[in-house]
C-alpha atoms as a printed R data frame, in Angstrom:
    type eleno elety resid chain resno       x       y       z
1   ATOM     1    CA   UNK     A     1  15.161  11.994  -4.703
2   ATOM     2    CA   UNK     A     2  12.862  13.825  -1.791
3   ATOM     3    CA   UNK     A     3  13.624  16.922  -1.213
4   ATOM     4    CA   UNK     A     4  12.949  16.228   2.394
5   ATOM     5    CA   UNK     A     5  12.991  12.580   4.328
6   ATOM     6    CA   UNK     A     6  10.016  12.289   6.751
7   ATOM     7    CA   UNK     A     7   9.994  10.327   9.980
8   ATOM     8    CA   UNK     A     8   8.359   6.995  10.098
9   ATOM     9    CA   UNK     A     9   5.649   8.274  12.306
10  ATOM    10    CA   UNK     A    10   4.776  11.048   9.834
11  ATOM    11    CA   UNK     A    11   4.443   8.756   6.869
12  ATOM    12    CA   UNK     A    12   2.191   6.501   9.123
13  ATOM    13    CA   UNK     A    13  -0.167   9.257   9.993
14  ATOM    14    CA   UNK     A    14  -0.016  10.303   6.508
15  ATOM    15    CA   UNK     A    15  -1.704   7.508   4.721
16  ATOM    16    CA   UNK     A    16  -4.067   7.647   7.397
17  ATOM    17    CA   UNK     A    17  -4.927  11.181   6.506
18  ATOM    18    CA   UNK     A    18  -5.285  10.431   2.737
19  ATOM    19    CA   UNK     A    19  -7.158   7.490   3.109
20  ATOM    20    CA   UNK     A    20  -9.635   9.506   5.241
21  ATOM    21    CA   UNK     A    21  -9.682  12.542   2.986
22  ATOM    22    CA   UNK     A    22 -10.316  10.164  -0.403
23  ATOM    23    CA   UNK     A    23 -13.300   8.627   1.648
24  ATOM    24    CA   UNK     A    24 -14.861  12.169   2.920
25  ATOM    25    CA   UNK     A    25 -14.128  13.423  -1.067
26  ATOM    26    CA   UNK     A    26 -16.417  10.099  -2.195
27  ATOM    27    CA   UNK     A    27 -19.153  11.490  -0.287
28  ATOM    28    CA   UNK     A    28 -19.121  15.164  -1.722
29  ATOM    29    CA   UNK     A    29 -17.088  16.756   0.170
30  ATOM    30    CA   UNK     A    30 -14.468  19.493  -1.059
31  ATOM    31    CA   UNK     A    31 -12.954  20.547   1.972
32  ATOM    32    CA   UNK     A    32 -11.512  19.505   6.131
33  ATOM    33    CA   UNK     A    33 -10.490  20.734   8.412
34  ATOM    34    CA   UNK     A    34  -7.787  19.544  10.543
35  ATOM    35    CA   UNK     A    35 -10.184  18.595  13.469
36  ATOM    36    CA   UNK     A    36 -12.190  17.142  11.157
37  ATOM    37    CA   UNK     A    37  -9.770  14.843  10.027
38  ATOM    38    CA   UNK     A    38  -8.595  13.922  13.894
39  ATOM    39    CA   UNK     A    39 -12.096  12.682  14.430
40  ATOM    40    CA   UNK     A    40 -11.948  10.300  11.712
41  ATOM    41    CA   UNK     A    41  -8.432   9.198  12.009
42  ATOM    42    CA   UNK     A    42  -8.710   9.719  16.077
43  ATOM    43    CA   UNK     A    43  -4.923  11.613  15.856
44  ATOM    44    CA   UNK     A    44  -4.910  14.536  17.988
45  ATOM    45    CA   UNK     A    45  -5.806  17.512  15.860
46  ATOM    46    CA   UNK     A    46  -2.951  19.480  17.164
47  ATOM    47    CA   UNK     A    47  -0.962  16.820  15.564
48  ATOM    48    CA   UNK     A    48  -2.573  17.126  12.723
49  ATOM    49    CA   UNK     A    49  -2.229  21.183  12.534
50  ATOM    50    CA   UNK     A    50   1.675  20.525  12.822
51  ATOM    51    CA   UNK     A    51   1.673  17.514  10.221
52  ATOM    52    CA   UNK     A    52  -0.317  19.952   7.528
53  ATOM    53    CA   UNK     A    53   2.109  22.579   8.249
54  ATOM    54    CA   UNK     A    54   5.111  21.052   7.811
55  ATOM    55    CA   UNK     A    55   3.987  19.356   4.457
56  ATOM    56    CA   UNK     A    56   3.681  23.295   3.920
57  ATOM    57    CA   UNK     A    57  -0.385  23.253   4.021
58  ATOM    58    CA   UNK     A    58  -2.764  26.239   4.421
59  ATOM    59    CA   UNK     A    59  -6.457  26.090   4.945
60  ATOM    60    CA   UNK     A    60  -8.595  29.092   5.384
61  ATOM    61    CA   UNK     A    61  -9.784  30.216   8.517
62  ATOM    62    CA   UNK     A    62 -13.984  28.897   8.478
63  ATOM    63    CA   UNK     A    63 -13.210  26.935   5.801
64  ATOM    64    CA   UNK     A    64 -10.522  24.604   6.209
65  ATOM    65    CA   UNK     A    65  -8.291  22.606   3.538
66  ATOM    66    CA   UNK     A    66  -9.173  22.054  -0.017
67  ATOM    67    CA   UNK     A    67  -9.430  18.018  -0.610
68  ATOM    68    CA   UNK     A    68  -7.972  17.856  -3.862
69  ATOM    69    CA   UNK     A    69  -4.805  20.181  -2.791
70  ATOM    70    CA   UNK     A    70  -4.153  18.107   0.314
71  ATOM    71    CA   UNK     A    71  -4.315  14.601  -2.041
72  ATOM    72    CA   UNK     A    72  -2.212  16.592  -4.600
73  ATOM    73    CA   UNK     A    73   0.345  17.367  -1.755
74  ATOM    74    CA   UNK     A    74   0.021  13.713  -0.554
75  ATOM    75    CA   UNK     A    75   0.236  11.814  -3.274
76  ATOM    76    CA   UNK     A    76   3.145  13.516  -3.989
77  ATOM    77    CA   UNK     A    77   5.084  13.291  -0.791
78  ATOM    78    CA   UNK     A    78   4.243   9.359  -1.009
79  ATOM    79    CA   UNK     A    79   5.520   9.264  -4.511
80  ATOM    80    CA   UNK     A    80   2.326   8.015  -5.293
81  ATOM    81    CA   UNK     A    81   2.063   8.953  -9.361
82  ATOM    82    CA   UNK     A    82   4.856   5.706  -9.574
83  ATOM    83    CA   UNK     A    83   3.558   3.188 -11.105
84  ATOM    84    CA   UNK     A    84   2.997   0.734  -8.689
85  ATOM    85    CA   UNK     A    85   2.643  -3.473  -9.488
86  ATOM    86    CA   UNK     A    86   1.041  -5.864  -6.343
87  ATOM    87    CA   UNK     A    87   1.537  -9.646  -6.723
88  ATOM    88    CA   UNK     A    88  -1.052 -11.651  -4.630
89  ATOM    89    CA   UNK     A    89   0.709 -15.285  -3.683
90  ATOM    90    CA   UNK     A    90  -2.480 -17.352  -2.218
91  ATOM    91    CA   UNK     A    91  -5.871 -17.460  -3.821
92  ATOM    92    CA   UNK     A    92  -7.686 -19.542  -1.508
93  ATOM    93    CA   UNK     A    93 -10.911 -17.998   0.618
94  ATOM    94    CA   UNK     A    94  -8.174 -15.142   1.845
95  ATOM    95    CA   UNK     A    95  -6.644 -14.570  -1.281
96  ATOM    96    CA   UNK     A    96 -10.135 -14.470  -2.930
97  ATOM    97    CA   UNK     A    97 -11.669 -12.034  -0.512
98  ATOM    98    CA   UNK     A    98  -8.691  -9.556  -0.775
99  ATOM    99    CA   UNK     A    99  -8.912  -9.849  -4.740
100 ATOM   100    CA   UNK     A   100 -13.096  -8.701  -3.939
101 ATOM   101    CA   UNK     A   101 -11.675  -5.698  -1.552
102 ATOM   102    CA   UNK     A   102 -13.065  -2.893  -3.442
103 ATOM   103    CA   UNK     A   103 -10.970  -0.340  -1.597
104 ATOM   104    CA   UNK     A   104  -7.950  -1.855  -3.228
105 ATOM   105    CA   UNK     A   105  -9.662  -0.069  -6.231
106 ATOM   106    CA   UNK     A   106 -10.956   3.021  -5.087
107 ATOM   107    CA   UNK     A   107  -7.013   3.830  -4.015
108 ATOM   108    CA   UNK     A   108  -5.533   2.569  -7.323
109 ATOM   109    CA   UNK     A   109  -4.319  -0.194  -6.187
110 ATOM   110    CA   UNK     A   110  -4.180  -2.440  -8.764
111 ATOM   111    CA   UNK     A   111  -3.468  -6.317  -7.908
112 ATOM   112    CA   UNK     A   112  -2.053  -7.589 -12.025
113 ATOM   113    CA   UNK     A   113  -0.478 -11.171 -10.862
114 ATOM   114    CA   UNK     A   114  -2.126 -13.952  -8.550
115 ATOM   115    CA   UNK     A   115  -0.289 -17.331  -7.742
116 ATOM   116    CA   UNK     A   116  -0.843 -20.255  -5.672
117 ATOM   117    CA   UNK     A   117   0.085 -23.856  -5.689
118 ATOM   118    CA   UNK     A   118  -2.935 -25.938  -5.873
119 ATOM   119    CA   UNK     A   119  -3.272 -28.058  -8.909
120 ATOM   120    CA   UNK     A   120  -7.379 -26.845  -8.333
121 ATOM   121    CA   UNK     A   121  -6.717 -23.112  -8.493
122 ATOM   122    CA   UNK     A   122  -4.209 -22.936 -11.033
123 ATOM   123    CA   UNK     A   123  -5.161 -22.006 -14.372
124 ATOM   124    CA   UNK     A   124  -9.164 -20.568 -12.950
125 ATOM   125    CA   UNK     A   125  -9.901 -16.974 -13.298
126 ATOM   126    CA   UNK     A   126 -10.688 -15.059  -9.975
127 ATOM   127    CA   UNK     A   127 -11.940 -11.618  -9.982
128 ATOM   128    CA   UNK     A   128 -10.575 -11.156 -13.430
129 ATOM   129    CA   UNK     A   129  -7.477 -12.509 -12.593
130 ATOM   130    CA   UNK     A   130  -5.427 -15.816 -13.838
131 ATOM   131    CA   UNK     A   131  -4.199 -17.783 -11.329
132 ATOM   132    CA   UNK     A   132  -0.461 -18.912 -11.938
133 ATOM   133    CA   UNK     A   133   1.615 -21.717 -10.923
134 ATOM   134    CA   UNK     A   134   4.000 -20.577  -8.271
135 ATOM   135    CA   UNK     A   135   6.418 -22.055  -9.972
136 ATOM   136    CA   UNK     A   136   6.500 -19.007 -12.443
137 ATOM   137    CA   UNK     A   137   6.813 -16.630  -9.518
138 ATOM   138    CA   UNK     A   138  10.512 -15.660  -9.770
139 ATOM   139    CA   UNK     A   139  10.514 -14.968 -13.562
140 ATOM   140    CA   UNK     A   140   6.888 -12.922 -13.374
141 ATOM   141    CA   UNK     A   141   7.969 -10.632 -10.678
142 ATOM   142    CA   UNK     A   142  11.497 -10.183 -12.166
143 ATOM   143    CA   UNK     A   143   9.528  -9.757 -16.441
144 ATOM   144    CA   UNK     A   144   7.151  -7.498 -14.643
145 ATOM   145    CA   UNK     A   145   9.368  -5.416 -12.015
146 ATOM   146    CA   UNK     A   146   7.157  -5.966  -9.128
147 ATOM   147    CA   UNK     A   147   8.193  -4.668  -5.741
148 ATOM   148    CA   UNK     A   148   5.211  -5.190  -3.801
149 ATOM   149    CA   UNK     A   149   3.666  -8.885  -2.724
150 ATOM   150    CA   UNK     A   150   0.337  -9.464  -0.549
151 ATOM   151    CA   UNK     A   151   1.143 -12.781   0.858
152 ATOM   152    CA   UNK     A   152  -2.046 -14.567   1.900
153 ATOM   153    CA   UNK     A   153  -0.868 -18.442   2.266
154 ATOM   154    CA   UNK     A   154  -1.280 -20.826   5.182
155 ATOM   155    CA   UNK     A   155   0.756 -20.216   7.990
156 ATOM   156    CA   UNK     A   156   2.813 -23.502   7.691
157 ATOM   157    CA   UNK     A   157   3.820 -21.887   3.827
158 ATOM   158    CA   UNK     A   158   4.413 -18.569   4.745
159 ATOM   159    CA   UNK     A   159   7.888 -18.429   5.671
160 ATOM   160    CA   UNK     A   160   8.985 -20.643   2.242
161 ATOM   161    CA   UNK     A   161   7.192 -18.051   0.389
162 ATOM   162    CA   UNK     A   162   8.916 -15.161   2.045
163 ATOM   163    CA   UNK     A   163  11.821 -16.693   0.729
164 ATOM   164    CA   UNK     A   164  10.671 -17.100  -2.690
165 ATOM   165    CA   UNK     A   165   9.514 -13.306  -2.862
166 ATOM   166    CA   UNK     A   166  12.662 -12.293  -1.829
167 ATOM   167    CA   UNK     A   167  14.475 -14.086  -4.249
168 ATOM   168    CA   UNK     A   168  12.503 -12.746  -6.988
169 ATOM   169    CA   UNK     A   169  13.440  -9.393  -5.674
170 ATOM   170    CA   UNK     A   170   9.848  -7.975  -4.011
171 ATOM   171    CA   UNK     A   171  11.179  -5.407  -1.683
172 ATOM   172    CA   UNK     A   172   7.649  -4.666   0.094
173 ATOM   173    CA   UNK     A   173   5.693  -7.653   1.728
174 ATOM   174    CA   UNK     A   174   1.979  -6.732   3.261
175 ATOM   175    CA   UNK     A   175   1.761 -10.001   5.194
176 ATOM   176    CA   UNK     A   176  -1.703 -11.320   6.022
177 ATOM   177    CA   UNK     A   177  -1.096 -14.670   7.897
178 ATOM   178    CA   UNK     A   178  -0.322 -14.730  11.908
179 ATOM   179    CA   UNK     A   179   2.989 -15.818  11.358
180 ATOM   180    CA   UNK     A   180   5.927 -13.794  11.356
181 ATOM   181    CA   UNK     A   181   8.270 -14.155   8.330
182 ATOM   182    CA   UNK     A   182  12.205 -13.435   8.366
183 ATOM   183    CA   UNK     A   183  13.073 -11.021   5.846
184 ATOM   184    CA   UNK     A   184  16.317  -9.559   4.717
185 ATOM   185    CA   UNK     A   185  16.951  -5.455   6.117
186 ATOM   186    CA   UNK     A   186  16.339  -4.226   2.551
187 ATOM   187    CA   UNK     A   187  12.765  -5.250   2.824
188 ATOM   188    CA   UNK     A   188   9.773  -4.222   4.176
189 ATOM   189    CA   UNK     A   189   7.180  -6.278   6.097
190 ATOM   190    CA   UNK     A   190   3.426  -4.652   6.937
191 ATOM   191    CA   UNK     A   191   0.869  -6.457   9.069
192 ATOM   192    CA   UNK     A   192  -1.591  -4.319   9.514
193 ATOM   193    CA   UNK     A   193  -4.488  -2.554   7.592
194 ATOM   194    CA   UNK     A   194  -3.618  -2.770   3.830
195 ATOM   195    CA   UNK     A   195  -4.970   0.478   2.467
196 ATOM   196    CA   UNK     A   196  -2.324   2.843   4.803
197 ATOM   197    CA   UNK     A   197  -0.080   0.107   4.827
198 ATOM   198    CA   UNK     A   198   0.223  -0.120   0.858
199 ATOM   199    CA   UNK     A   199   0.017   3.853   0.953
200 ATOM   200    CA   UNK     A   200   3.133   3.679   3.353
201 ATOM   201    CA   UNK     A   201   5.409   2.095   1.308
202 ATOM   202    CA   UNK     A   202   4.942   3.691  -1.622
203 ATOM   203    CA   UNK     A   203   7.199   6.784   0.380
204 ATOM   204    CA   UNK     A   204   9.791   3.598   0.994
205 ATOM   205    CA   UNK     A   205   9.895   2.358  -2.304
206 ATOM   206    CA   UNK     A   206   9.496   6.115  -4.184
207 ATOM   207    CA   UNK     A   207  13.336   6.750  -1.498
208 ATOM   208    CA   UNK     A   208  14.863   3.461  -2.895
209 ATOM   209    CA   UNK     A   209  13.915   1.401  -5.318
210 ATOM   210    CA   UNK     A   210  12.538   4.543  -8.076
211 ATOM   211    CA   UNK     A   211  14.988   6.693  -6.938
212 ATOM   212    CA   UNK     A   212  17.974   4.324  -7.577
213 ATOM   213    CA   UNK     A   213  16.286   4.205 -11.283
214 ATOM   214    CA   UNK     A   214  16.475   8.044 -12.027
């Protein structure tokens, strides 16, 4: 369990401020500062000051914050060293181009099990990955212990879906179609950008799901 719960807002500005600090480390950098980090995530930097502080964060004056101590501090408020398991459920052109997002990789985000329901797609290899019947869905994601599904179906399939990932027991759904889906209060719908999104609710499921485990 978390020694300390953090607000919703927090967590949200959070995995924006990791996903900007991984990026700035890919390009050399070793250390931020805070305004620094407001100008790439456009939060106000006082904000950001009392965000850093409260995760208990020091820079040094001139210098700033070290990069790898604020991903250290991060990762671990996220409960990020989890192993985490992503089920993709659509591998048409969407499906396909999420499977070629390369940020899914530089994050460790790892997508291990892709199904979809056309007779064409099932069975073909996409980005490394075997495309499974649908069908299977239930009994993969229970074998494997997945919590987390990218759903990237038609619309006019989305909802049915939902409803099939639920079943299975996904308690995290990043939701790429327009439509909204109907999900029980024990899980989690995301709509928006999938990087802080998926960095998000790893702090959910590291407060419920691995924490009921220990």
């Amino acid at each position: 369990m978390k020694e300390k719960i953090y607000s919703e807002g927090t967590i949200t500005r959070l995995s924006q401020y990791l996903k900007c600090i991984i990026q700035l480390r890919e390009t050399g950098k070793r250390t931020v500062t805070s305004l620094e980090v407001s100008n790439y995530t456009k939060i106000n930097s006082a904000e950001v000051r009392r965000d850093l502080i409260s995760f208990g964060l020091k820079g040094k004056r001139g210098v700033g914050f070290n990069i790898e101590e604020l991903i250290g501090t991060f990762n671990k408020i996220l409960g990020y060293n989890e192993k985490v398991c992503i089920a993709l459920v659509g591998a048409g052109n969407l499906g396909k181009a999420i499977l070629n997002y390369k940020m899914l990789d530089r994050f460790g985000f790892k997508i291990e099990n892709v199904f979809d329901n056309d007779p064409d797609i099932i069975g073909k290899t996409i980005s490394g990955n075997k495309v499974k019947d649908t069908s299977c869905l239930n009994a993969v994601v229970k074998e494997k212990k997945i919590n987390i599904a990218i759903l990237a179906v038609p619309e006019n399939s989305a909802q049915k879906v939902t409803d099939m990932l639920v079943e299975s027991g996904i308690k995290v759904i990043v939701n790429y179609t327009s439509m909204p889906i109907k999900v029980p209060k024990d899980v989690n719908v995301q709509t928006t950008d999938p990087i802080e999104k998926l960095l998000h609710t790893l702090y959910y499921l590291s407060n419920t799901i691995y924490a009921s485990r220990n």
